[in-house]
C-alpha positions in Angstrom: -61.3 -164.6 -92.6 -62.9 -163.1 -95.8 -62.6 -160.1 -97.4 -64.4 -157.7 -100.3 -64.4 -154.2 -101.4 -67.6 -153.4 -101.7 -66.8 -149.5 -103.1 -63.5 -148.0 -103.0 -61.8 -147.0 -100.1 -64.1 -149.8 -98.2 -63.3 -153.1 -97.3 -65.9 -155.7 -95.9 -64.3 -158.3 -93.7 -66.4 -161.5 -92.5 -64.5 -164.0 -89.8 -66.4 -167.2 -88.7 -65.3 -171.1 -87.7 -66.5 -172.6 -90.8 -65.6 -171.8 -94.9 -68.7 -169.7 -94.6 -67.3 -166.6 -94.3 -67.2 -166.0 -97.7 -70.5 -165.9 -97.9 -70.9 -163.1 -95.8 -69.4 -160.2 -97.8 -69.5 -161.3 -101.5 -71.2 -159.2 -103.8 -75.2 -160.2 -103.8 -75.1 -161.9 -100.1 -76.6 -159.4 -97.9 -79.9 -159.9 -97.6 -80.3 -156.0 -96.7 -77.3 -153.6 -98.3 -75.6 -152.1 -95.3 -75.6 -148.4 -95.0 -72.2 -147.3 -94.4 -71.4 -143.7 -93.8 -67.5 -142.2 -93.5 -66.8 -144.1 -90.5 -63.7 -145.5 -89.7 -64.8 -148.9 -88.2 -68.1 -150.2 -88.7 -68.5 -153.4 -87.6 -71.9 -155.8 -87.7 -73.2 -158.9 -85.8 -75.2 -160.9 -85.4 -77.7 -161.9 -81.9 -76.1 -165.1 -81.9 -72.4 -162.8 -80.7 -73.6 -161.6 -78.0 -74.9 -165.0 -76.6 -72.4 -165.7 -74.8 -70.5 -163.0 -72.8 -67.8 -164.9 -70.1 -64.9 -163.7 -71.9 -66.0 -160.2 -71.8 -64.9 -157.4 -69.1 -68.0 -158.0 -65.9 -68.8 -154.0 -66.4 -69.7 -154.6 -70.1 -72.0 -157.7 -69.9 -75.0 -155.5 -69.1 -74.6 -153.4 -72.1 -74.3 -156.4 -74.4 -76.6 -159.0 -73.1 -80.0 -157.5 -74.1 -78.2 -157.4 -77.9 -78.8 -161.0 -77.6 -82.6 -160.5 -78.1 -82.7 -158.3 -80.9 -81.9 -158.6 -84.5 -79.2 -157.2 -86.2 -77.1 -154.9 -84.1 -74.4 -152.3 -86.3 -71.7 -150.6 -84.5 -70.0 -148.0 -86.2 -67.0 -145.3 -84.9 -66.4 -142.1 -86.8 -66.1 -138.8 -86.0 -67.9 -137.3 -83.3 -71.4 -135.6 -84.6 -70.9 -132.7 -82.1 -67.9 -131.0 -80.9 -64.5 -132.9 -81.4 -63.2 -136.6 -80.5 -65.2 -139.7 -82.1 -68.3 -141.5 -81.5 -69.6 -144.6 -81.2 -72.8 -145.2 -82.6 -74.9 -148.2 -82.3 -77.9 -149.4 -84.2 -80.4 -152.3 -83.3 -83.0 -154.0 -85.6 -85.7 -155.5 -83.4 -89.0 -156.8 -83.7 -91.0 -153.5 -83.4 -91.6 -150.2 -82.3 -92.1 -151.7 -78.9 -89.6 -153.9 -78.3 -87.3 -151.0 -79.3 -88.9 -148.7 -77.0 -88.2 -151.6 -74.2 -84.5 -151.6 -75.5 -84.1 -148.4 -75.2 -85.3 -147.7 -71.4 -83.2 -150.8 -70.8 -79.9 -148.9 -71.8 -81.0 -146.4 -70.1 -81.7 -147.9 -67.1 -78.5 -149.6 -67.4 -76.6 -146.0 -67.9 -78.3 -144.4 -64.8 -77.4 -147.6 -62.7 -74.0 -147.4 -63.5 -73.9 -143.6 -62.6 -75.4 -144.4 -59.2 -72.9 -147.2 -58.6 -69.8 -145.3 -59.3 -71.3 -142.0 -57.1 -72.1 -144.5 -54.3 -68.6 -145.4 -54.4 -67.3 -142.3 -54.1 -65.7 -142.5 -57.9 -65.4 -139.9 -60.7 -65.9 -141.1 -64.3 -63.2 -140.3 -66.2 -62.8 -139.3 -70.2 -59.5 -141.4 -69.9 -61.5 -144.9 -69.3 -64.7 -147.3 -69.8 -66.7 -145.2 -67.2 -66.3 -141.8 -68.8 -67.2 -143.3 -72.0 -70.2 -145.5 -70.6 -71.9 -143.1 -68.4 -72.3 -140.2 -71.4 -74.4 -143.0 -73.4 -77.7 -141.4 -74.9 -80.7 -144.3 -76.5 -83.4 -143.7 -78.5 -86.1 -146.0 -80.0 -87.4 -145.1 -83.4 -90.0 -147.3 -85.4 -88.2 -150.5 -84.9 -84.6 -149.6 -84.0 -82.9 -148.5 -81.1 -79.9 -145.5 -81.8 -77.0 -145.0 -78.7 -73.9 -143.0 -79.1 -71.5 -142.8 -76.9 -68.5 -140.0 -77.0 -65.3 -141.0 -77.4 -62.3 -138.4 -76.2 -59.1 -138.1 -77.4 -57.9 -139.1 -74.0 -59.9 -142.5 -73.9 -58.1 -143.0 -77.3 -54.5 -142.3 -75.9 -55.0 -144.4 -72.7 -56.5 -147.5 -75.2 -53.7 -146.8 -77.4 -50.9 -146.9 -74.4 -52.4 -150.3 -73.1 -51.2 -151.5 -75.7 -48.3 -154.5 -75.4 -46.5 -155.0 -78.7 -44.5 -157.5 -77.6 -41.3 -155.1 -77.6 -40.0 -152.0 -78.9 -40.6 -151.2 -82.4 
């Protein structure tokens, strides 16, 4: 694990299984300067992380496995852009216009199928879980990049926060 402070009030972390970490937030080793607004979590990866998805929950591999395709993928979480809460906001690189147009019916397509699972099943999303967040997902392709935000309510927040096992009280 490697750290850096970029500007104040910002710190760059880089993780990875070999010394090479270092080389990943250093001053002069981004090929392209990240954009970072006032988020509170902005987090960037790379296709190769989303290569593999076994370990991840079964209702999240079809959000993440087209990622592996693209280019660079930024995730950031901040305040929401309308109304209250946070958001989630994703950002793709790919190849061009097109590809990001593909992308982007893909989420989509991804969102609507999820919607028609869970009414098929008689179930309710709820702001409190994964579903409430997933199904309020909105994409859109422009030039080469593919935008998504999702909302993320307070309530989502408190039932994240109450999963929580700190290994006893504090």
């Amino acid at each position: 694990v490697s750290y850096y402070m970029p500007r104040t009030g910002t710190l760059a972390m880089a993780t990875s299984r070999t010394a090479t970490a270092t080389d990943m937030v250093g001053p002069g080793t981004w090929a392209e300067t990240p954009e970072i607004g006032d988020v509170g979590l902005w987090i960037q990866t790379p296709p190769a992380a989303f290569k593999d998805l076994s370990k991840m929950p079964a209702g999240t591999r079809s959000f993440f496995s087209p990622l592996a395709d693209a280019g660079k993928t930024v995730f950031a979480l901040g305040p929401a852009s309308k109304g209250s809460g946070f958001e989630l906001r994703m950002e793709v690189r790919t190849r061009d216009a097109a590809a990001a147009k593909k992308l982007a019916e893909q989420y989509q397509e991804v969102t609507s199928l999820l919607v028609k699972m869970l009414e098929r099943d008689h179930m309710t999303p709820s702001a409190g879980d994964l579903t409430g967040v997933l199904v309020a997902g909105q994409f859109q392709a422009k030039e080469a990049y593919v935008l998504g935000t999702w909302p993320i309510s307070k309530a989502f927040v408190e039932s994240l926060a109450s999963s929580v096992d700190l290994g006893g009280e504090i």
